[in-house]
N, C-alpha and C positions, 0 to 999 in steps of 0.2 A: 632571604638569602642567608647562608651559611659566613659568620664575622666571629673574629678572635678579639674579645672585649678583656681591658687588664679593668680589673672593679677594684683594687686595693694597692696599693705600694710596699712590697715587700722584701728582702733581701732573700725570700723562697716563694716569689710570687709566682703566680700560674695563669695563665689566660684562659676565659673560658668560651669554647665555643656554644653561639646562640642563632639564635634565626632571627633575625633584624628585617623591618622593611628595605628594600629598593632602593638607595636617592634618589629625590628630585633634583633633576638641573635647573638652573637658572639660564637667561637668555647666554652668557659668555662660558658656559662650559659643556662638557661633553663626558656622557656615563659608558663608561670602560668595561668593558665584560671582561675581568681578569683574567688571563695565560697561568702568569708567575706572578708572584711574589717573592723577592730577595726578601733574607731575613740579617740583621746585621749586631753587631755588636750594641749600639744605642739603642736596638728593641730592648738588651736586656738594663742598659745604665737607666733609661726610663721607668721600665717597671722595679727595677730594683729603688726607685725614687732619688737617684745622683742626680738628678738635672731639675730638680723642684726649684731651685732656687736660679734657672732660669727660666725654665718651662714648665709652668704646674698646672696639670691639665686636669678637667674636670671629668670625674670618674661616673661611668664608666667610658671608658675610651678605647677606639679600637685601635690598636695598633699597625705595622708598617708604613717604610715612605717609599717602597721601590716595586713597581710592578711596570707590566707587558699587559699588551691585551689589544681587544678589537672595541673599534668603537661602536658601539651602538643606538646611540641615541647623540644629538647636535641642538644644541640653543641654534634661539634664532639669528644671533649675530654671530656666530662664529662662520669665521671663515679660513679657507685653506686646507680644509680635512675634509673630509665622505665617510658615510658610516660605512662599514669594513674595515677601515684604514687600520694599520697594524703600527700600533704607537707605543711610546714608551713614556712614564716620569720618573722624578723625584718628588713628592707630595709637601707642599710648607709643611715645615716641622709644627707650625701652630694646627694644622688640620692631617693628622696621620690619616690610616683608615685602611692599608693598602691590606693588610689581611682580610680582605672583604670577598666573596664574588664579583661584586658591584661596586666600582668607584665614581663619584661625581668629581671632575676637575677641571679647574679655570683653564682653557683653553693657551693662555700663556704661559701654562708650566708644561707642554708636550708637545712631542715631536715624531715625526713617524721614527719606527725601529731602522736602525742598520741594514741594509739590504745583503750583507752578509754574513749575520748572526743567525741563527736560528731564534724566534721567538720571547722562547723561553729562555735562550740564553742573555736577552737584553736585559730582562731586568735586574741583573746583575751588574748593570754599567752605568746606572746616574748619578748614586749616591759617591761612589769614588772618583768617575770621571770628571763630574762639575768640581767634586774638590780638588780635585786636581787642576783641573779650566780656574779656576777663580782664582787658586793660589798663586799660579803660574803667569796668570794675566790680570788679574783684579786688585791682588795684592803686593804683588811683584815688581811687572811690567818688564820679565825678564828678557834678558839682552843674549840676541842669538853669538853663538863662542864663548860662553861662558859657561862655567859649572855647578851640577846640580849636584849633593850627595842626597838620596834619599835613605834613612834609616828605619829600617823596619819596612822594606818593600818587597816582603814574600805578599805572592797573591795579588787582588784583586786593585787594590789600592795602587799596590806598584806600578800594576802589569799599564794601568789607566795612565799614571803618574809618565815614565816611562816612554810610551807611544806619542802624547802628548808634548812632552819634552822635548823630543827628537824632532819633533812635526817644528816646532819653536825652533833648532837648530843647537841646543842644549847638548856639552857633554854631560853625559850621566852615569854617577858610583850609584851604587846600589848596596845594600848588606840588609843580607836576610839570612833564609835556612836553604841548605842545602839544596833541598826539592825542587825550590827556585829559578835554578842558576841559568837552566837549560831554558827556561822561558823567557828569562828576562836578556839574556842575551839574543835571542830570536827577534825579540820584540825592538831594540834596536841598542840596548845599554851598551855602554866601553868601558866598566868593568864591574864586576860580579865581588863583593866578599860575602865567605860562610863566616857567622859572627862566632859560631865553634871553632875554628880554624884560625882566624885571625881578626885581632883588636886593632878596628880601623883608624883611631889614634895612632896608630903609628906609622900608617899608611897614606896618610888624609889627611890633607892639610891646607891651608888659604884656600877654600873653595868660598865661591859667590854665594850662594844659596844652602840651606839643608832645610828637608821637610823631616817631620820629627813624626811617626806614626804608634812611637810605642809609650810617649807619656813622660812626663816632668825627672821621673830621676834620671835620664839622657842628658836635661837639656847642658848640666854643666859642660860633658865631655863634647855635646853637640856647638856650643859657643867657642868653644877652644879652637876648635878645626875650622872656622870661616875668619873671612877675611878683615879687617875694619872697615865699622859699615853694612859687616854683608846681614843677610837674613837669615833668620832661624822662624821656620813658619810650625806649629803644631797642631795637628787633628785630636790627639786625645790628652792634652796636656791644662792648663788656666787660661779661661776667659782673661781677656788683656782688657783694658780702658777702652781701646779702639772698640771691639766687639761690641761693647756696652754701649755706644755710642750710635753703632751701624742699627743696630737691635734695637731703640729707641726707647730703651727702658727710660723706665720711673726712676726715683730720686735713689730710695733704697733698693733697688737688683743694682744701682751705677754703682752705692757705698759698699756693700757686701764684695760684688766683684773687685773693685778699687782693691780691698780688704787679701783678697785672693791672692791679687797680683802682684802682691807690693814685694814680695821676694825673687820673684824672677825677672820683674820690672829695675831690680835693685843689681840683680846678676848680671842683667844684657848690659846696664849702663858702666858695669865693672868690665866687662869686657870689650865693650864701645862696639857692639854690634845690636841689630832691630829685632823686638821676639814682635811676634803675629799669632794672633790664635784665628782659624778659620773653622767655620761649624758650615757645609754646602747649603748652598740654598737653592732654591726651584728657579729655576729657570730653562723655558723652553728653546729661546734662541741658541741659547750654548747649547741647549741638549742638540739642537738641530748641526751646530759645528763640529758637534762631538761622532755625530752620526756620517759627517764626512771624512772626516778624518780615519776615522774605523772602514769605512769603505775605499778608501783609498789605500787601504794600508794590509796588504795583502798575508802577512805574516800573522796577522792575528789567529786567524782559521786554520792556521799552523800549529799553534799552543793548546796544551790540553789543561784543565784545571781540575782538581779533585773539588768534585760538588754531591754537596747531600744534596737528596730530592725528597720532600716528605708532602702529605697532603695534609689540607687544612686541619685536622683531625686529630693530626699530630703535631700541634704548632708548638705545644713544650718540650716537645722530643729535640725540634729544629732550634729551641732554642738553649738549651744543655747543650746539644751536638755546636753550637755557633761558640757558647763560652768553653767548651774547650779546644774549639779547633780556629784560633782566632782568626786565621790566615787563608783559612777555606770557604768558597761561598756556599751556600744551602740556600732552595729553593723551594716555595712551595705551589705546589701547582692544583692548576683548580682543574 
């Protein structure tokens, strides 16, 4: 089968495509005949080698975590799937592989697809819906009437973040770009900023919650606007102590990260509110609540999202096109 292998760590690394055997399953998983594969921004922080120092993977390694597909093959203890069945995951980040034809996956990390997405369009929904699911409910345990500000929620992250929320009973600020505005309001937000237009500092203020999507030089002005106590959660910002803890690292990935965190650890307690760093993890039960939720939720099939489509062949194209278009999804389809 045709796999996108990263052999080196580079700041102009390239994947390369090869012909690899098939997976064998084991009795608890089941081999996925690829649809799609999402391609996302941590395709490129891994091969660019930014996550060494928490994930150092042994090269060569195939890359993605987010794919669609039909099942093809069932261990002998799985239960609750058919081969056919049209499913989706998030792959543990310790076992990528999703730019493959062929995927093997523990039966606890999948869930069938949304029965109102189009196929291809699912795999575009695990890696930011569960972060979204986890942050909201793992790390939160937020309180319906209460307020969310998300920062940086153009696209896919948001659109999850957003539906999600709503379903919680969550108001929700949003500030993104432009393009945005018309989806995120669809999708069920109560209110829209363009961050060209207006400095939500000025607008924004004692909110409960803020998820932080665009990275550490936010978090000062993002601490400012929440309330005492409230939360500041980040997707692409420092590993916190917490993470390090959840992760089960060793002695030195706890001191190195400790090491990381000690300035923004130092910020939150100046402003007497919680930082959180969330990295999604696999999980198929949430992906199966995620897949209600989207099915209930009739506005989704209403929004349109600009998406690259590129075939395996083109897996560096998809991924240039992902580092400049941060807020766009791209797919690759087999």
């Amino acid at each position: 089968m045709k796999a996108a292998e990263l052999l080196e760590y580079s700041e102009k690394f390239k994947l390369q495509v090869v012909d690899i055997d098939i997976p064998q399953i084991n009795s608890n998983e089941v081999l996925i005949k690829v649809v799609a594969a999402s391609v996302n921004d941590i395709d490129n922080e891994i091969g660019r080698g930014e996550l060494k120092n928490i994930f150092d993977y042994k090269l060569p390694q195939v890359l993605g975590s987010e794919i669609s597909g039909h099942i093809e093959k069932i261990g002998d203890d799985v239960k609750g799937f058919d081969i056919g069945d049209a499913v989706y995951t998030r792959l543990p980040i310790r076992q990528l592989g999703g730019f493959a034809e062929y995927v093997a996956v523990d039966v606890d990390y999948i869930a069938k697809a949304p029965k109102t997405l189009k196929l291809f369009q699912s795999s575009t929904v695990p890696f930011p819906a569960l972060a979204a699911y986890q942050i909201l409910v793992d790390r939160l345990t937020v309180e319906s009437g209460k307020t969310l500000f998300i920062n940086g929620g153009s696209g896919s992250f948001g659109a999850g973040a957003i539906v999600i929320a709503k379903a919680m009973g969550l108001n929700v600020i949003v500030s993104g770009n432009r393009k945005f505005r018309n989806n995120a309001m669809i999708l069920g937000a109560d209110k829209y900023i363009d961050y060209k237009v207006l400095d939500y500092t000025q607008v924004v203020d004692r909110v409960d919650y803020v998820i932080d999507a665009l990275g550490s030089d936010h978090f000062e002005d993002e601490m400012k606007i929440l309330k005492t106590n409230g939360d500041l959660v980040s997707l692409n910002g420092i590993p916190d102590n917490a993470f390090a803890k959840r992760q089960k690292f060793g002695w030195l990935k706890k001191h190195k990260i400790k090491k990381m965190s000690a300035n923004v650890e130092s910020k939150s307690d100046e402003h007497r509110v919680k930082y959180h760093y969330v990295l999604s993890r696999e999980n198929g039960k949430q992906l199966k609540k995620i897949s209600e939720i989207i099915d209930k939720t009739d506005c989704i099939k209403k929004i349109k999202f600009e998406r690259g489509v590129f075939k395996i062949d083109q897996i560096n194209e998809a991924l240039d096109y992902v580092k400049k278009h941060h807020t766009e999804k791209v797919i690759i389809l087999f």
